[in-house]
C-alpha positions in Angstrom: 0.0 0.0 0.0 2.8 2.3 0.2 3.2 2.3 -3.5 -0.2 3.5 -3.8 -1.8 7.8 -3.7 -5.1 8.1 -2.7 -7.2 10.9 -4.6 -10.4 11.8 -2.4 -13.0 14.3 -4.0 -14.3 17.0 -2.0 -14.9 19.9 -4.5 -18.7 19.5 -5.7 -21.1 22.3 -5.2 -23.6 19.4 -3.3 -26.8 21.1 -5.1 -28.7 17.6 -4.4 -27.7 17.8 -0.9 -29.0 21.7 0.0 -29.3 23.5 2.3 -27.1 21.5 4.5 -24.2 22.6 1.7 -25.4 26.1 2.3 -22.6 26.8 4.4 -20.2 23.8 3.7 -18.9 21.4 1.1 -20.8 18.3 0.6 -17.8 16.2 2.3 -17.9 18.4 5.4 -21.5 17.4 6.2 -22.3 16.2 9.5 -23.0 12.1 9.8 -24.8 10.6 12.3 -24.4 13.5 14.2 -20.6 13.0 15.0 -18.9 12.0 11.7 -18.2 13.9 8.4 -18.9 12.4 5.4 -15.4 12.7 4.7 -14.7 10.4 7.9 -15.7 7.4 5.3 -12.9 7.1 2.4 -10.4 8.4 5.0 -11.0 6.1 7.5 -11.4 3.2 4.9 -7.6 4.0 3.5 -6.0 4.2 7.1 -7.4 1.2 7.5 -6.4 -0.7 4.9 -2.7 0.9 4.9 -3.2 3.5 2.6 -1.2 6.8 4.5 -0.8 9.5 1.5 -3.8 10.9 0.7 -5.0 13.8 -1.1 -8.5 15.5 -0.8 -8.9 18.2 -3.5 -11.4 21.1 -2.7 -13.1 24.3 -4.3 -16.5 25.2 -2.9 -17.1 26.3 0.4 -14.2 24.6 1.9 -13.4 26.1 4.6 -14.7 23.5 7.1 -13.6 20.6 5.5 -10.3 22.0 5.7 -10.7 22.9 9.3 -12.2 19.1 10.3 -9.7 17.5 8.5 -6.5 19.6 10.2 -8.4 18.9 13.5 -8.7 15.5 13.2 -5.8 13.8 10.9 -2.3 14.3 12.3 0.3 11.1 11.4 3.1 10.0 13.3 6.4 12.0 12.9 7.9 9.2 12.8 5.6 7.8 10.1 5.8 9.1 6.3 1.6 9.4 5.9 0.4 12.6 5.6 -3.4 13.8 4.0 -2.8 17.3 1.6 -6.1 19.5 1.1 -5.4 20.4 -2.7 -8.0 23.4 -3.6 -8.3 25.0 -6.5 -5.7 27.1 -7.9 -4.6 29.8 -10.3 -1.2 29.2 -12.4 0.4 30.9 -15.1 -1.3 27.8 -17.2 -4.5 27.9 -15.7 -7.0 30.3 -14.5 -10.7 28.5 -14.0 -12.4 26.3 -11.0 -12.4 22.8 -11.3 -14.7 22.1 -14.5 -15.4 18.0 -13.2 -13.8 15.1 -11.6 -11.4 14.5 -13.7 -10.5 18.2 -15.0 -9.6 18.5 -10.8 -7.4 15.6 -10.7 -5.3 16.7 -14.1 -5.4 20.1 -13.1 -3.4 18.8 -9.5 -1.3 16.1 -11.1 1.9 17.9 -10.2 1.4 17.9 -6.5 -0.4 14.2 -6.6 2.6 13.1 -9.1 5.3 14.6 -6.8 5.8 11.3 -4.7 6.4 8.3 -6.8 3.2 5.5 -6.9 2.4 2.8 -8.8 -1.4 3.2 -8.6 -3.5 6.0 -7.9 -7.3 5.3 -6.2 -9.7 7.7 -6.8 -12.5 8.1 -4.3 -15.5 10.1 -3.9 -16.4 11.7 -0.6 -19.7 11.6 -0.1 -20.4 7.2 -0.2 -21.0 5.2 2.8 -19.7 1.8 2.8 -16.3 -0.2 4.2 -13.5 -1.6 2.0 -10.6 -2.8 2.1 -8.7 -1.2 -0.5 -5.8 -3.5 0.1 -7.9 -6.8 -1.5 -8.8 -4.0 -4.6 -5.5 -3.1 -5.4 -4.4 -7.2 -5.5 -6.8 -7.9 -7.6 -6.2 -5.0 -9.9 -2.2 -6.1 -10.2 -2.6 -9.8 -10.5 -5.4 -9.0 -13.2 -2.3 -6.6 -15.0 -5.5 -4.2 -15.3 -4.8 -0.7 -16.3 -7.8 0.5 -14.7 -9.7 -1.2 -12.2 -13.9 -0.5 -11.6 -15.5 -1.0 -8.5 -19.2 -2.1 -9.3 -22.2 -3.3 -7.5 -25.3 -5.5 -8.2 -27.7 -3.0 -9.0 -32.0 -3.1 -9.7 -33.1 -2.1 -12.6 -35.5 0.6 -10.9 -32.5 2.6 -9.5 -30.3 1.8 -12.3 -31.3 4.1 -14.7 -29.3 7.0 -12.3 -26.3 5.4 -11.8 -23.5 4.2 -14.8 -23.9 1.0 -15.8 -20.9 -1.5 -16.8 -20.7 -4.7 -19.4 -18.3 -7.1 -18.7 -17.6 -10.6 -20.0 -17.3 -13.5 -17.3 -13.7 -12.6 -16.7 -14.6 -9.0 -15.1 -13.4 -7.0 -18.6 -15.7 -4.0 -19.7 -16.9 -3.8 -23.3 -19.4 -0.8 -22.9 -20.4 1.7 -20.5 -23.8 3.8 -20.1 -24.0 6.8 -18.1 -28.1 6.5 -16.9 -29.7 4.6 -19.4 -33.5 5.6 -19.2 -34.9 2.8 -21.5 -35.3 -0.6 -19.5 -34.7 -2.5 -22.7 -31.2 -1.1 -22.5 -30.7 -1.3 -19.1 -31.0 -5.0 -19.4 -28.5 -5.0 -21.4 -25.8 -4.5 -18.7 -26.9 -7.3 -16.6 -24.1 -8.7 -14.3 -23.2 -11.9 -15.4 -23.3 -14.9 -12.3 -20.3 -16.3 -12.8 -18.2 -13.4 -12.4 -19.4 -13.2 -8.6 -19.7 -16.6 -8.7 -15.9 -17.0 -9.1 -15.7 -15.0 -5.9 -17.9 -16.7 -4.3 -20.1 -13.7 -3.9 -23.6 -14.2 -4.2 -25.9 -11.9 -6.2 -30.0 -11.7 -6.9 -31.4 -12.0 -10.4 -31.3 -8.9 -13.1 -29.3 -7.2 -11.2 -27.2 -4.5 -13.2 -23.8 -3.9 -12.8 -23.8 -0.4 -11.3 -20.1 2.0 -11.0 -19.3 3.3 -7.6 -17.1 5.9 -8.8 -14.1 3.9 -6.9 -11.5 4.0 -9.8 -8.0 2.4 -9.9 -5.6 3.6 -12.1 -2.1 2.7 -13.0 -0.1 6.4 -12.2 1.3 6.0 -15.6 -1.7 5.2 -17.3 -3.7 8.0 -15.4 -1.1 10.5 -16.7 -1.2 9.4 -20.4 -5.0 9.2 -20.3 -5.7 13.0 -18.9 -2.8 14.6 -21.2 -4.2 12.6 -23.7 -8.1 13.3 -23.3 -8.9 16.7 -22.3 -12.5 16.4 -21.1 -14.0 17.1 -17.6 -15.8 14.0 -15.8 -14.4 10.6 -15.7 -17.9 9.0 -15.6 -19.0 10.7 -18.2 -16.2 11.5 -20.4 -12.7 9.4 -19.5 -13.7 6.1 -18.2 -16.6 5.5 -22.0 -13.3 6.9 -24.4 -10.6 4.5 -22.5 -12.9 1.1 -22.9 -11.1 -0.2 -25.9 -7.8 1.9 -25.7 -6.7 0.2 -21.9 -7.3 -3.0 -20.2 -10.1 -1.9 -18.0 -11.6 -4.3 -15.4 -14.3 -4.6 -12.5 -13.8 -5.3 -8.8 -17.5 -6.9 -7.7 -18.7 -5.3 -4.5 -21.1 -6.8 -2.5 -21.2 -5.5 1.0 -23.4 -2.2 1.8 -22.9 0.7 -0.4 -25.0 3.8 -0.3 -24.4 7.1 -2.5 -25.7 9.6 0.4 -25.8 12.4 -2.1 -28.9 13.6 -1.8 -31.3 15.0 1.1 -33.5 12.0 0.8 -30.4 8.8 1.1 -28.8 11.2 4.0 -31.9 11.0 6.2 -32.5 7.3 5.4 -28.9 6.5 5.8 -28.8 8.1 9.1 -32.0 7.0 10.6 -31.4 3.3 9.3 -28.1 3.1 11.3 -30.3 3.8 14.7 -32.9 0.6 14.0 -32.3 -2.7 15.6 -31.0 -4.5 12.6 -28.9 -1.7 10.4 -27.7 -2.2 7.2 -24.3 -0.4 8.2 -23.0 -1.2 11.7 -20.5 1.7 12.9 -18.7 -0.3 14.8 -16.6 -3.0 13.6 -13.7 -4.8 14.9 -10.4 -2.9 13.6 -11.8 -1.3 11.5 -13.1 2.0 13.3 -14.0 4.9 11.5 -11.8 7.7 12.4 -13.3 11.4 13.4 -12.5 14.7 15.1 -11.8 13.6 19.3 -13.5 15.3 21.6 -13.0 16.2 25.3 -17.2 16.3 26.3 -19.1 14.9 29.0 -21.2 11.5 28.6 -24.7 12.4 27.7 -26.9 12.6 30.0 -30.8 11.3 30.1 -33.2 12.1 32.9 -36.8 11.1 32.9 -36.9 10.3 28.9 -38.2 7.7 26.9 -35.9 6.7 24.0 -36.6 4.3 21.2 -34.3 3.0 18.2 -32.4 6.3 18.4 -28.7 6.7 18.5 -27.6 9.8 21.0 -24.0 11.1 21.0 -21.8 12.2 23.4 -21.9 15.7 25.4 -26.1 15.6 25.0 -28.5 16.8 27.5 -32.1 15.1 27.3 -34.4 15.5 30.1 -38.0 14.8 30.0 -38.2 14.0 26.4 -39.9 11.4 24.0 -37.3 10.8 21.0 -37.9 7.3 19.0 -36.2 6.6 15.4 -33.7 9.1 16.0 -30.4 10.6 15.6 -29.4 13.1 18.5 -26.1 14.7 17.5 -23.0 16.1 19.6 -23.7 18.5 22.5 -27.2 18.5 21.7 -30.1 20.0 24.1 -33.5 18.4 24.2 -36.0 20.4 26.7 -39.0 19.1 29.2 -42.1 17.3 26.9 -40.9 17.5 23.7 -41.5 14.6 21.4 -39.3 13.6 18.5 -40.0 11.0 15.7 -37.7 10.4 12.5 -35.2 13.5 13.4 -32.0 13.9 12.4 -30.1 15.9 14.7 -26.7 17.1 14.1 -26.3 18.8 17.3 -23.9 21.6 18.3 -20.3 23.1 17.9 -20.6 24.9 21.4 -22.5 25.0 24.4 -24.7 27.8 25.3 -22.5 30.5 26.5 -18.8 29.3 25.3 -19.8 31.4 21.8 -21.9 34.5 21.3 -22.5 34.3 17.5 -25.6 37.0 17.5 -25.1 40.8 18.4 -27.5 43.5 18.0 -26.0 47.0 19.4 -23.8 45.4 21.4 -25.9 43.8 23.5 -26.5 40.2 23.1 -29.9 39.2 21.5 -32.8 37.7 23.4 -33.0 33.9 21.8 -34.0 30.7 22.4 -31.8 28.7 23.6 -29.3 25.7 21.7 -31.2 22.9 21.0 -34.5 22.2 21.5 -37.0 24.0 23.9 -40.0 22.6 25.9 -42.8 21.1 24.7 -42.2 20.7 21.0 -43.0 18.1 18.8 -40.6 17.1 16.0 -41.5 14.9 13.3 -39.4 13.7 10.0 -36.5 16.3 10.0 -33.6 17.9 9.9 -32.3 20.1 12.1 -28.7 21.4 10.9 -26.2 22.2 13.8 -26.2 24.8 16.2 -30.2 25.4 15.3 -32.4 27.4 17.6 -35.7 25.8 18.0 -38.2 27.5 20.6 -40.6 26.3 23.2 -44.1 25.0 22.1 -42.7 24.6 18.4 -44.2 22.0 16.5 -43.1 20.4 12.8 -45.0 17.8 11.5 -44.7 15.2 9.1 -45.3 16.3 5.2 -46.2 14.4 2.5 -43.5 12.3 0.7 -42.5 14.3 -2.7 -43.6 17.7 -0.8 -40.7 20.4 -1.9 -40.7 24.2 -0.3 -37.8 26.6 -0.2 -37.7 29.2 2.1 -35.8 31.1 4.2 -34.9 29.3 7.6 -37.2 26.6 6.4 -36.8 23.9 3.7 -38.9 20.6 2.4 -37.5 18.3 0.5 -39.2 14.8 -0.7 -41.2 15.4 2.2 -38.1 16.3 4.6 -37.9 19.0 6.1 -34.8 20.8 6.7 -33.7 23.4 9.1 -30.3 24.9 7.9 -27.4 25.7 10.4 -27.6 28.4 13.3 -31.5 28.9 11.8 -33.7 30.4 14.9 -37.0 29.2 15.0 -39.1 31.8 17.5 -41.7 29.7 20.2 -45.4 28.7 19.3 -44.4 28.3 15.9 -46.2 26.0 13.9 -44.4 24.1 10.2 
């Protein structure tokens, strides 16, 4: 693994994910109430051995930068290191980042700088454990120039993802970026006995779906981008390389889940707090790494909670919370009653930060967290959010979509950005 450079991306606008990128890069989005989704490909290349990493940025970085200088600091004594690569004008270059692979050529002479043999290319925004280590063997022994990490797909969520045709050896011959015609779409059926050789086992008509994991040879990667000039690798590199390079596919079975959009990021999160999850957070050495913090345990007094994960430095006291995430440092108030939330929590306690001024004087607000007697159902609430006493938000219809102001729905969610206030005895 040391001859290997990890390439995480972090640069994306997130559109699909607003409002919680309002303020943030889609990476630098709270998980779970604790994590980032950055945590995931970082924590998946520490452990499997992976130490030099780079995570290229453009939009709204600043916190991703800040998490990941808080959190990720090697050995001395050891040569891994993680380099936040942003955007940058040259005497050769003058624009933003134009797609995935437009950021990765445009940064090829600081990614380039420390000899590899392969390069893995992640996204940062995926949920899901690997061990890179068992990729990258089977991308050498296979003499592969570039290396495809797929999943059994449906057809009824296949037709927004790029699908891959391979013969029974793992080899792609064609690659469609969303095909919309289902005729077409079973045309990239995975073949059995390419999981079958792995002795992975995999449903009927099940496509083969890319997870935009990517190994390249260093030397190939260079060729192909000086080569090809064109922006996205999904769309673009990886369809023009099929019959110029040996390209191959690394069957994935385990859970994988593209949290890229406001509807996958609430049922991700409030999946992982039900008593079977599809995702366990913990497993046995194999942690997922985040930002350490010095809090409190939470404490609970006269609650009820049900399937709901609460993490550390919380304060719940004579609430109702079921199917629930309840995020760091956060503060749930006497009688209030919360159903299918998704709290991030806090990045202060009351008091340690005053973030509102009006003439000097400091505002007269509702407290951090949640006040008394509110009722909370099917949300969002976006750290450090403000939510008064007697507030209640109720469930909307599923495909519902309002934007607001401090208030947004979407597919039914609604969402409460970061540091909103929301004044008592409102109703939403």
């Amino acid at each position: 693994m040391k001859e290997v450079t990890a390439i995480i991306l972090g640069g994306g606008r997130g559109t699909r994910l607003f409002p919680l990128t309002l303020e943030r890069a889609k990476p630098a989005v709270s998980f779970v109430g604790k994590y980032r989704l950055i945590d995931i490909p970082i924590s998946n290349c520490i452990n499997s051995g992976i130490k030099r990493m780079f995570v290229l940025t453009q939009f709204l970085s600043a916190s991703l930068h800040r998490h990941i200088m808080q959190t990720y600091r090697f050995d001395t004594f050891s040569d891994g290191f993680i380099d936040i690569l942003a955007a940058e004008q040259t005497p050769h270059r003058d624009s933003w980042f134009e797609g995935t692979a437009d950021a990765v050529r445009a940064t090829l002479n600081h990614t380039t700088y420390y000899d590899s043999n392969q390069t893995l290319i992640l996204s940062g925004d995926h949920l899901y454990r690997m061990n890179y280590s068992e990729l990258l063997k089977e991308h050498r022994e296979s003499g592969a120039d570039i290396t495809l990490c797929v999943y059994p797909a449906s057809e009824q969520e296949s037709s927004q993802l790029g699908l891959l045709r391979v013969d029974e050896s793992g080899r792609v011959n064609e690659f469609a970026e969303k095909p919309k015609s289902l005729e077409l779409i079973r045309k990239f059926r995975a073949p059995k006995k390419l999981f079958k050789n792995r002795n992975l086992k995999i449903e009927a008509n099940k496509t083969l779906a890319s997870m935009g994991i990517y190994v390249f040879n260093t030397k190939t990667l260079v060729s192909i981008l000086n080569e090809n000039t064109q922006e996205d690798f999904g769309k673009h590199i990886i369809p023009w390389a099929i019959d110029k390079y040996k390209m191959m596919v690394y069957p994935f079975t385990d859970y994988w889940k593209d949290i890229g959009t406001i509807a996958t990021f609430f049922e991700a999160n409030i999946s992982l707090a039900q008593p079977d999850p599809p995702f366990k957070l913990y497993y046995p050495r194999w942690p997922i790494y985040t930002r350490m913090r010095s809090l409190p345990p939470t404490r609970v007094v006269g609650s009820s909670i049900k399937d709901s994960l609460i993490v550390e430095g919380s304060d719940i006291i004579g609430a109702d919370i079921e199917d629930s995430i309840v995020g760091v440092r956060s503060i749930v108030q006497k009688g209030s009653k919360l159903k299918e939330v998704v709290m991030l929590g806090a990045d202060f306690y009351e008091g340690e930060e005053v973030l509102f001024k009006e003439n000097g004087n400091t505002k007269n607000l509702p407290r951090l967290g949640i006040g008394k007697n509110c009722v909370i159902e099917r949300c969002i609430l976006d750290k450090n959010v403000r939510i008064g006493d007697n507030v209640t938000i109720r469930r909307k219809p599923k495909g519902s979509n309002v934007d607001g102001v401090d208030v947004w729905v979407k597919d039914g969610i609604t969402i409460i950005p970061k540091g909103t206030i929301i004044e008592p005895n409102r109703t939403i």
